[in-house]
N, C-alpha and C positions, 0 to 999 in steps of 0.2 A: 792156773786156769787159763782158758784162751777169750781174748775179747777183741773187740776192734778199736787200736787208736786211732785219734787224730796225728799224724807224721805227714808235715808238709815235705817232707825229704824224699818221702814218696812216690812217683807218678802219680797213681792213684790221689797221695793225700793223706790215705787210712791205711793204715794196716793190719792185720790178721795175727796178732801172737800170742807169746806166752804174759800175762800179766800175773801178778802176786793177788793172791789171793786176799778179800777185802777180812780185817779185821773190824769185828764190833765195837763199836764206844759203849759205855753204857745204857742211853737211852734207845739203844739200836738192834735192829735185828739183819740177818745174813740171809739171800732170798737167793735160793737156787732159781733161776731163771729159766723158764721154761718156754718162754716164746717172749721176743722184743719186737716192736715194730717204731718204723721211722716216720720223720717227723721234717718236715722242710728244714727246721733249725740245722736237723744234723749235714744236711744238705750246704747249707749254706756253709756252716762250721769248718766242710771240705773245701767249700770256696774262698775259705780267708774272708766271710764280708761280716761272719757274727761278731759284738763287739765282746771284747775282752777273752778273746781267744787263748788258751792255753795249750804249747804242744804235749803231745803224751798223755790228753785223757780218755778214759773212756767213755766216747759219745752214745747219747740214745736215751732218750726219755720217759716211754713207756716199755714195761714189761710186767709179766707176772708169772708168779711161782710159788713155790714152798720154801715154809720158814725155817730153816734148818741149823740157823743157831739165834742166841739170843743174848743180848747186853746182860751188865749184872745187876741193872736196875728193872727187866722188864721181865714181866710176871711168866713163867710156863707154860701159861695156856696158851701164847702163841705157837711154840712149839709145833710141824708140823701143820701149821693150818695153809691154808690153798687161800693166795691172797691177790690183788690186783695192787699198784700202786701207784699213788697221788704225787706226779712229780711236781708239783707248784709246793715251791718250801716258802717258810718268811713270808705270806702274805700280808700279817699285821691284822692291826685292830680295827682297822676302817672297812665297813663290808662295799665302801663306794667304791676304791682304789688301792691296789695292794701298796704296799709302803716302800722304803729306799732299800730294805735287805730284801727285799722279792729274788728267788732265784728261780731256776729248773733245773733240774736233775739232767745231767749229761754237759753239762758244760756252765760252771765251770767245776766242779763235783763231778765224779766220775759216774756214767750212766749204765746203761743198762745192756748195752751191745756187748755182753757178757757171759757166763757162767754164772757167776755170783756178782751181787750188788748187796751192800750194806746202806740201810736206808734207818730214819728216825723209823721209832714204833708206831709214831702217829701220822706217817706217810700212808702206812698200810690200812688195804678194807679187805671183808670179806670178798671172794670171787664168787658172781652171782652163778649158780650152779646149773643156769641155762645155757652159759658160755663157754665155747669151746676153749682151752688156750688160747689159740689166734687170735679168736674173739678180744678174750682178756687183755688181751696186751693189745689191740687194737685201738680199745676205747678208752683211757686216761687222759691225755692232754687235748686230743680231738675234740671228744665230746665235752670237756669241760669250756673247752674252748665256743663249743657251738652252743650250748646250753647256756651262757651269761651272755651270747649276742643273741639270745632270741629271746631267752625268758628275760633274763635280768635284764640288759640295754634296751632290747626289742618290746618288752612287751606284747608278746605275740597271746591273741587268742582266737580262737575260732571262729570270730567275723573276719578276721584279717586276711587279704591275699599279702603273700609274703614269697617274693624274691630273693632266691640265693642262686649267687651267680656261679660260672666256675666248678661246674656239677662235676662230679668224678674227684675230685681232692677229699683229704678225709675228712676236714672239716666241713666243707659242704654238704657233705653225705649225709653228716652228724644234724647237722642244721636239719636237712630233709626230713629223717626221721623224727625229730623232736617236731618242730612244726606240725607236721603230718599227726602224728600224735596227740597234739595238742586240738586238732581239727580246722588246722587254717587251711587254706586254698593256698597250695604250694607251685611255685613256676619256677624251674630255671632252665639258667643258661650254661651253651659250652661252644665251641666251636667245633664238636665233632658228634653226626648224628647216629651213633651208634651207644654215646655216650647219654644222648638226650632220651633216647628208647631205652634204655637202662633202667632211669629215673624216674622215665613214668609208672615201670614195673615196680618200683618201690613207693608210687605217690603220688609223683608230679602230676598235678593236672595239666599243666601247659609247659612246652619244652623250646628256647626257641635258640637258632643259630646264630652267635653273636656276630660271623662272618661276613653274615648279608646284613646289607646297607638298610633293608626295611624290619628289622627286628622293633626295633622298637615301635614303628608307627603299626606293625604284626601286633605286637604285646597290645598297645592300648584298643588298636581296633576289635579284640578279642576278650578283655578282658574288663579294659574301662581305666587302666592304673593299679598300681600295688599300695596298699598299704606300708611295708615295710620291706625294705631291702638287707641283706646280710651279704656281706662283699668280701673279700681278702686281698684283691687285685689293686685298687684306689685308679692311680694314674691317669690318664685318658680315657678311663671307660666312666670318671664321677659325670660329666655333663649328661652321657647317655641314661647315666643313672636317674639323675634328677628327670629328667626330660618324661620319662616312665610313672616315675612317685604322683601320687594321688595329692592333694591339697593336704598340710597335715603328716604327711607322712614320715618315718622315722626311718634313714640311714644308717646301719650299724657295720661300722670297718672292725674287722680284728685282724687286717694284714694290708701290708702295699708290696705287692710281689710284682705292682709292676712301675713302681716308684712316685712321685709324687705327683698331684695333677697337676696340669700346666697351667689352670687356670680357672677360678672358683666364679661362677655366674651367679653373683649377687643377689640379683632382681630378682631370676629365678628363684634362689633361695627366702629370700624373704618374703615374696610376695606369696609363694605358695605356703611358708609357715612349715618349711623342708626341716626336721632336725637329722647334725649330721650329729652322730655318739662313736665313740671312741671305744673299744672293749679290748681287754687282753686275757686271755687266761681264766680263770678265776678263785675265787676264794674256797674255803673248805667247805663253808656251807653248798656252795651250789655243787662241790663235788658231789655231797652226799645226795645232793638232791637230784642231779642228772643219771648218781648211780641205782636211786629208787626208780625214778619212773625206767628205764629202762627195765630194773627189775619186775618193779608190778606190769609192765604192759608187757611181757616178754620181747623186748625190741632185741634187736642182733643187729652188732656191726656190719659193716660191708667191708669183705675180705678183698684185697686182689690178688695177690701169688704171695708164694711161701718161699724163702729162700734159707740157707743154711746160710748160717755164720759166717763158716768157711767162705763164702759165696755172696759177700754184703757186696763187694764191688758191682756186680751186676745188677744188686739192690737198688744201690745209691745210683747208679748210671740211668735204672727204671723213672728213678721220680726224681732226676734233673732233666729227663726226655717230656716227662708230667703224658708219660700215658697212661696212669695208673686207672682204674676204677674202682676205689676204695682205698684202705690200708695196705703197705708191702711190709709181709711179717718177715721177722728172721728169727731162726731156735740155732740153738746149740746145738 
Protein backbone atom coordinates (compact mmCIF):
# COMPACT_ATOMS: atom_id res chain seq x y z
CA UNK A 1 0.00 0.00 0.00
CA UNK A 2 1.26 3.66 -0.39
CA UNK A 3 1.20 6.01 2.85
CA UNK A 4 3.00 9.04 3.88
CA UNK A 5 6.19 8.81 6.27
CA UNK A 6 7.77 10.79 8.56
CA UNK A 7 11.74 10.78 6.72
CA UNK A 8 13.65 13.65 8.09
CA UNK A 9 16.18 12.54 5.15
CA UNK A 10 13.84 14.21 3.23
CA UNK A 11 13.52 17.81 2.18
CA UNK A 12 10.10 17.68 2.52
CA UNK A 13 10.53 15.51 5.84
CA UNK A 14 7.68 13.01 4.57
CA UNK A 15 7.58 10.97 2.01
CA UNK A 16 5.08 9.31 -0.34
CA UNK A 17 5.76 5.30 -0.80
CA UNK A 18 5.30 2.02 -0.69
CA UNK A 19 4.63 0.73 2.99
CA UNK A 20 3.59 -2.93 4.03
CA UNK A 21 0.50 -3.45 4.46
CA UNK A 22 -1.03 -3.34 8.29
CA UNK A 23 -1.65 -6.84 9.71
CA UNK A 24 -4.36 -7.42 12.39
CA UNK A 25 -3.79 -8.40 16.14
CA UNK A 26 -6.62 -9.90 17.41
CA UNK A 27 -8.53 -7.30 19.04
CA UNK A 28 -8.20 -5.33 15.75
CA UNK A 29 -9.55 -4.52 12.76
CA UNK A 30 -8.04 -3.24 9.00
CA UNK A 31 -9.73 0.03 7.74
CA UNK A 32 -9.56 0.70 4.12
CA UNK A 33 -9.15 4.44 4.39
CA UNK A 34 -11.09 6.49 2.50
CA UNK A 35 -10.26 10.00 3.19
CA UNK A 36 -7.52 11.10 6.07
CA UNK A 37 -7.36 14.73 7.16
CA UNK A 38 -4.44 16.60 9.09
CA UNK A 39 -3.93 17.69 12.17
CA UNK A 40 -1.08 20.40 13.50
CA UNK A 41 0.55 17.43 15.34
CA UNK A 42 1.33 15.94 11.98
CA UNK A 43 2.58 19.39 11.15
CA UNK A 44 4.68 19.74 13.79
CA UNK A 45 5.90 15.72 13.63
CA UNK A 46 7.59 17.24 9.97
CA UNK A 47 9.14 19.92 12.03
CA UNK A 48 11.00 17.72 14.44
CA UNK A 49 9.29 19.68 17.61
CA UNK A 50 6.61 16.70 18.55
CA UNK A 51 8.09 14.75 21.60
CA UNK A 52 9.14 11.28 20.96
CA UNK A 53 9.36 11.26 17.53
CA UNK A 54 9.92 8.06 15.53
CA UNK A 55 11.47 7.93 11.90
CA UNK A 56 9.36 5.79 9.36
CA UNK A 57 5.81 6.22 10.65
CA UNK A 58 2.91 6.55 9.40
CA UNK A 59 1.67 9.93 10.35
CA UNK A 60 -2.17 11.20 10.61
CA UNK A 61 -4.64 10.86 13.06
CA UNK A 62 -7.92 11.11 11.65
CA UNK A 63 -9.45 9.11 8.95
CA UNK A 64 -12.32 6.97 7.91
CA UNK A 65 -13.33 3.99 6.02
CA UNK A 66 -14.37 0.51 5.66
CA UNK A 67 -13.74 -2.51 7.66
CA UNK A 68 -12.23 -4.87 5.47
CA UNK A 69 -10.58 -7.38 7.72
CA UNK A 70 -10.93 -8.41 11.08
CA UNK A 71 -8.71 -9.72 14.19
CA UNK A 72 -9.59 -13.25 15.43
CA UNK A 73 -11.04 -12.20 18.52
CA UNK A 74 -13.62 -9.58 16.89
CA UNK A 75 -17.07 -10.54 16.08
CA UNK A 76 -18.20 -10.36 12.03
CA UNK A 77 -20.56 -7.92 12.14
CA UNK A 78 -17.82 -5.50 11.76
CA UNK A 79 -17.15 -6.70 8.54
CA UNK A 80 -17.61 -4.14 5.94
CA UNK A 81 -19.16 -1.46 8.05
CA UNK A 82 -18.41 2.41 7.09
CA UNK A 83 -16.79 3.68 10.23
CA UNK A 84 -15.20 7.03 11.44
CA UNK A 85 -12.18 6.54 14.07
CA UNK A 86 -11.37 7.61 17.57
CA UNK A 87 -7.64 8.20 17.56
CA UNK A 88 -7.17 9.05 21.44
CA UNK A 89 -5.97 5.37 22.57
CA UNK A 90 -5.22 4.78 26.56
CA UNK A 91 -7.18 7.31 28.02
CA UNK A 92 -7.65 5.49 31.35
CA UNK A 93 -10.08 5.51 34.17
CA UNK A 94 -10.20 8.92 35.28
CA UNK A 95 -12.80 10.86 33.20
CA UNK A 96 -10.90 14.26 34.73
CA UNK A 97 -7.40 13.53 32.91
CA UNK A 98 -6.34 10.96 30.54
CA UNK A 99 -3.50 8.87 32.27
CA UNK A 100 0.46 8.08 31.56
CA UNK A 101 -0.26 5.53 28.57
CA UNK A 102 -2.56 8.20 26.66
CA UNK A 103 -1.56 8.07 23.09
CA UNK A 104 -2.79 9.31 19.44
CA UNK A 105 -2.89 7.53 16.60
CA UNK A 106 -0.07 8.71 13.98
CA UNK A 107 2.64 8.93 16.11
CA UNK A 108 4.00 7.06 17.70
CA UNK A 109 1.53 4.04 16.11
CA UNK A 110 1.26 4.28 12.72
CA UNK A 111 -1.59 6.67 11.49
CA UNK A 112 -3.71 7.00 8.96
CA UNK A 113 -1.98 8.91 5.90
CA UNK A 114 -2.62 5.66 4.41
CA UNK A 115 -4.38 2.89 2.35
CA UNK A 116 -4.96 0.79 5.19
CA UNK A 117 -4.74 1.44 9.09
CA UNK A 118 -5.17 -1.26 11.60
CA UNK A 119 -6.78 0.12 14.67
CA UNK A 120 -8.19 -1.61 18.14
CA UNK A 121 -12.03 -2.59 17.46
CA UNK A 122 -12.95 -0.13 20.18
CA UNK A 123 -11.24 2.69 18.26
CA UNK A 124 -14.04 2.47 15.73
CA UNK A 125 -17.79 4.10 15.65
CA UNK A 126 -20.45 4.14 13.23
CA UNK A 127 -20.01 6.92 10.29
CA UNK A 128 -22.90 9.29 10.90
CA UNK A 129 -24.60 8.74 7.36
CA UNK A 130 -25.09 12.61 7.05
CA UNK A 131 -21.32 12.84 6.43
CA UNK A 132 -19.65 12.90 3.44
CA UNK A 133 -16.01 11.07 3.74
CA UNK A 134 -14.24 14.42 4.00
CA UNK A 135 -16.73 15.06 6.41
CA UNK A 136 -15.84 11.77 8.36
CA UNK A 137 -12.33 12.04 8.41
CA UNK A 138 -12.45 15.69 9.25
CA UNK A 139 -14.18 15.47 12.58
CA UNK A 140 -12.21 12.92 15.11
CA UNK A 141 -9.51 14.59 17.02
CA UNK A 142 -10.84 18.10 16.18
CA UNK A 143 -14.09 18.02 17.50
CA UNK A 144 -13.18 15.83 20.27
CA UNK A 145 -10.78 18.25 20.98
CA UNK A 146 -13.34 21.15 20.91
CA UNK A 147 -16.10 19.35 22.46
CA UNK A 148 -14.16 18.76 26.28
CA UNK A 149 -13.05 22.62 25.92
CA UNK A 150 -16.28 23.82 25.71
CA UNK A 151 -18.78 21.25 27.12
CA UNK A 152 -16.46 19.52 29.58
CA UNK A 153 -13.65 22.37 30.81
CA UNK A 154 -15.99 25.31 29.47
CA UNK A 155 -19.05 24.53 30.53
CA UNK A 156 -20.65 26.36 28.00
CA UNK A 157 -24.55 27.09 27.97
CA UNK A 158 -26.64 29.23 26.31
CA UNK A 159 -26.56 32.36 28.52
CA UNK A 160 -22.90 32.36 27.91
CA UNK A 161 -21.04 34.67 25.37
CA UNK A 162 -18.08 32.44 24.46
CA UNK A 163 -14.93 33.44 22.58
CA UNK A 164 -12.88 31.32 20.52
CA UNK A 165 -10.18 32.64 19.09
CA UNK A 166 -7.99 31.86 16.02
CA UNK A 167 -11.34 31.18 13.65
CA UNK A 168 -10.47 29.19 10.65
CA UNK A 169 -8.21 26.14 12.41
CA UNK A 170 -10.22 22.99 12.85
CA UNK A 171 -10.52 23.12 16.16
CA UNK A 172 -11.96 26.47 16.25
CA UNK A 173 -14.46 25.69 13.84
CA UNK A 174 -15.35 22.72 15.85
CA UNK A 175 -15.63 24.88 19.07
CA UNK A 176 -17.96 27.24 16.74
CA UNK A 177 -20.40 24.79 15.83
CA UNK A 178 -20.77 23.07 19.24
CA UNK A 179 -21.13 26.48 20.94
CA UNK A 180 -23.55 27.66 18.46
CA UNK A 181 -25.24 24.68 18.96
CA UNK A 182 -25.46 24.71 22.25
CA UNK A 183 -27.11 28.40 22.01
CA UNK A 184 -24.36 30.62 23.42
CA UNK A 185 -23.52 33.99 21.77
CA UNK A 186 -20.50 33.06 19.89
CA UNK A 187 -17.36 35.70 18.90
CA UNK A 188 -14.33 35.20 17.41
CA UNK A 189 -11.24 36.11 16.44
CA UNK A 190 -8.57 35.92 13.50
CA UNK A 191 -6.36 38.29 11.76
CA UNK A 192 -7.75 37.89 8.38
CA UNK A 193 -11.33 39.48 7.59
CA UNK A 194 -12.38 37.35 5.03
CA UNK A 195 -11.89 34.56 7.60
CA UNK A 196 -14.05 36.52 10.23
CA UNK A 197 -17.04 36.77 7.37
CA UNK A 198 -16.66 33.13 7.04
CA UNK A 199 -17.61 32.65 10.59
CA UNK A 200 -20.24 34.61 11.02
CA UNK A 201 -21.95 32.65 8.09
CA UNK A 202 -21.71 29.65 10.35
CA UNK A 203 -22.67 31.65 13.64
CA UNK A 204 -20.58 34.10 14.82
CA UNK A 205 -22.33 36.83 16.27
CA UNK A 206 -19.34 39.20 16.60
CA UNK A 207 -16.13 38.73 14.55
CA UNK A 208 -13.12 40.95 15.46
CA UNK A 209 -9.55 41.57 13.96
CA UNK A 210 -6.89 40.66 16.41
CA UNK A 211 -4.53 42.86 14.17
CA UNK A 212 -5.94 46.19 15.33
CA UNK A 213 -4.67 47.62 18.54
CA UNK A 214 -8.60 48.38 19.53
CA UNK A 215 -10.09 44.76 19.41
CA UNK A 216 -10.51 44.35 22.43
CA UNK A 217 -11.63 47.74 23.83
CA UNK A 218 -14.13 46.73 20.02
CA UNK A 219 -15.09 43.41 22.02
CA UNK A 220 -16.22 44.82 25.32
CA UNK A 221 -17.60 48.06 23.99
CA UNK A 222 -19.93 45.78 21.83
CA UNK A 223 -20.47 43.19 23.76
CA UNK A 224 -19.97 44.07 27.67
CA UNK A 225 -17.15 40.92 28.16
CA UNK A 226 -17.23 37.12 27.39
CA UNK A 227 -18.14 34.57 29.59
CA UNK A 228 -15.76 31.98 28.36
CA UNK A 229 -12.71 31.95 26.21
CA UNK A 230 -11.59 28.74 24.11
CA UNK A 231 -7.95 29.51 22.99
CA UNK A 232 -5.09 27.16 21.29
CA UNK A 233 -2.55 29.95 20.73
CA UNK A 234 -1.55 30.93 24.90
CA UNK A 235 1.62 33.18 24.36
CA UNK A 236 1.13 36.86 24.33
CA UNK A 237 -2.29 37.01 23.38
CA UNK A 238 -3.29 35.45 27.51
CA UNK A 239 -3.23 39.24 28.84
CA UNK A 240 -5.46 40.41 25.87
CA UNK A 241 -7.49 37.54 26.79
CA UNK A 242 -8.08 38.26 30.24
CA UNK A 243 -8.47 41.96 29.74
CA UNK A 244 -11.93 40.77 27.62
CA UNK A 245 -13.22 37.97 30.35
CA UNK A 246 -16.16 38.94 32.20
CA UNK A 247 -15.81 38.71 36.29
CA UNK A 248 -16.03 34.89 36.73
CA UNK A 249 -15.14 33.93 33.62
CA UNK A 250 -13.52 30.56 32.47
CA UNK A 251 -10.33 30.41 30.20
CA UNK A 252 -10.00 26.92 28.30
CA UNK A 253 -6.41 26.34 26.58
CA UNK A 254 -6.21 23.16 24.47
CA UNK A 255 -3.04 24.32 22.57
CA UNK A 256 0.14 26.93 22.77
CA UNK A 257 1.01 27.22 19.18
CA UNK A 258 2.36 30.38 20.01
CA UNK A 259 4.33 29.35 23.14
CA UNK A 260 4.36 30.32 26.46
CA UNK A 261 3.06 33.62 27.96
CA UNK A 262 5.59 35.96 28.91
CA UNK A 263 3.93 36.88 31.83
CA UNK A 264 0.63 35.81 33.99
CA UNK A 265 -1.13 39.37 35.52
CA UNK A 266 -1.99 38.07 38.89
CA UNK A 267 -4.33 40.77 40.16
CA UNK A 268 -6.05 40.55 37.08
CA UNK A 269 -6.53 36.99 37.66
CA UNK A 270 -7.63 36.91 40.98
CA UNK A 271 -9.46 39.89 41.52
CA UNK A 272 -11.81 39.09 38.70
CA UNK A 273 -12.03 35.34 39.94
CA UNK A 274 -10.47 34.42 36.06
CA UNK A 275 -10.38 30.54 35.83
CA UNK A 276 -7.66 29.42 33.55
CA UNK A 277 -8.51 25.21 32.65
CA UNK A 278 -6.17 23.22 30.89
CA UNK A 279 -7.86 20.64 28.18
CA UNK A 280 -6.37 17.96 25.88
CA UNK A 281 -8.14 15.68 23.69
CA UNK A 282 -10.50 13.77 25.18
CA UNK A 283 -11.99 10.79 26.85
CA UNK A 284 -14.34 7.99 25.00
CA UNK A 285 -17.20 9.30 26.75
CA UNK A 286 -17.13 12.75 25.32
CA UNK A 287 -16.20 11.17 21.85
CA UNK A 288 -19.37 9.51 21.82
CA UNK A 289 -20.98 12.34 23.08
CA UNK A 290 -19.57 15.03 20.50
CA UNK A 291 -20.37 12.32 17.90
CA UNK A 292 -24.34 12.40 18.87
CA UNK A 293 -24.89 15.81 19.06
CA UNK A 294 -23.44 16.38 15.71
CA UNK A 295 -25.38 13.55 14.79
CA UNK A 296 -28.96 14.49 16.33
CA UNK A 297 -28.50 18.19 15.12
CA UNK A 298 -27.25 17.41 11.65
CA UNK A 299 -23.95 19.58 12.14
CA UNK A 300 -21.29 19.16 9.29
CA UNK A 301 -17.69 19.73 9.42
CA UNK A 302 -15.90 22.69 7.77
CA UNK A 303 -14.13 21.25 4.81
CA UNK A 304 -11.13 23.39 3.26
CA UNK A 305 -9.39 21.63 0.07
CA UNK A 306 -9.05 18.15 -0.79
CA UNK A 307 -5.75 16.81 -1.72
CA UNK A 308 -4.53 13.28 -2.95
CA UNK A 309 -2.14 11.42 -1.06
CA UNK A 310 0.11 11.65 -3.68
CA UNK A 311 -0.10 15.48 -3.01
CA UNK A 312 0.30 15.69 1.10
CA UNK A 313 3.41 17.93 0.57
CA UNK A 314 1.32 20.81 -0.65
CA UNK A 315 -1.17 19.61 2.10
CA UNK A 316 1.24 20.01 4.85
CA UNK A 317 2.84 23.27 3.38
CA UNK A 318 -1.29 24.59 3.35
CA UNK A 319 -1.50 24.47 7.13
CA UNK A 320 2.18 25.42 8.15
CA UNK A 321 1.14 28.80 5.97
CA UNK A 322 -2.32 28.40 8.59
CA UNK A 323 -4.39 29.54 5.56
CA UNK A 324 -6.70 26.93 5.92
CA UNK A 325 -10.57 27.59 6.56
CA UNK A 326 -11.42 24.38 8.07
CA UNK A 327 -9.95 20.88 7.74
CA UNK A 328 -7.37 19.92 4.62
CA UNK A 329 -8.47 16.37 3.69
CA UNK A 330 -6.20 13.98 1.92
CA UNK A 331 -7.67 10.29 0.07
CA UNK A 332 -5.97 7.82 -1.40
Amino acid sequence: MKGILLNPSQPSKIQYTEVARPVCKPDEVLVRIKAAALNHRDEWCRQGLYPNLREGIVLGSDGAGVVEEIGSEVNTSFLEKEVIINPALHWGSNPRAQGAEFEILGMPRNGTLAEFVAIPVDRIHAKPIHFSWEEAAAFPLAALTAYRAVVVQGGVTSKDKVLVTGIGGGVALFALHIAHALGATVLVNSSSEDKLAQAKKLGASFGFNYTKPSWTTDLLQQTGGVDVVIDGTSGDTLSSLMSVASPGARLVFYGATRGNPPQLEARKLFWNQLQLIGSTMGSDTDFIRVLELFTSASLRPTIDQVFSLADAEHAFDRMKKGEQFGKIILVP
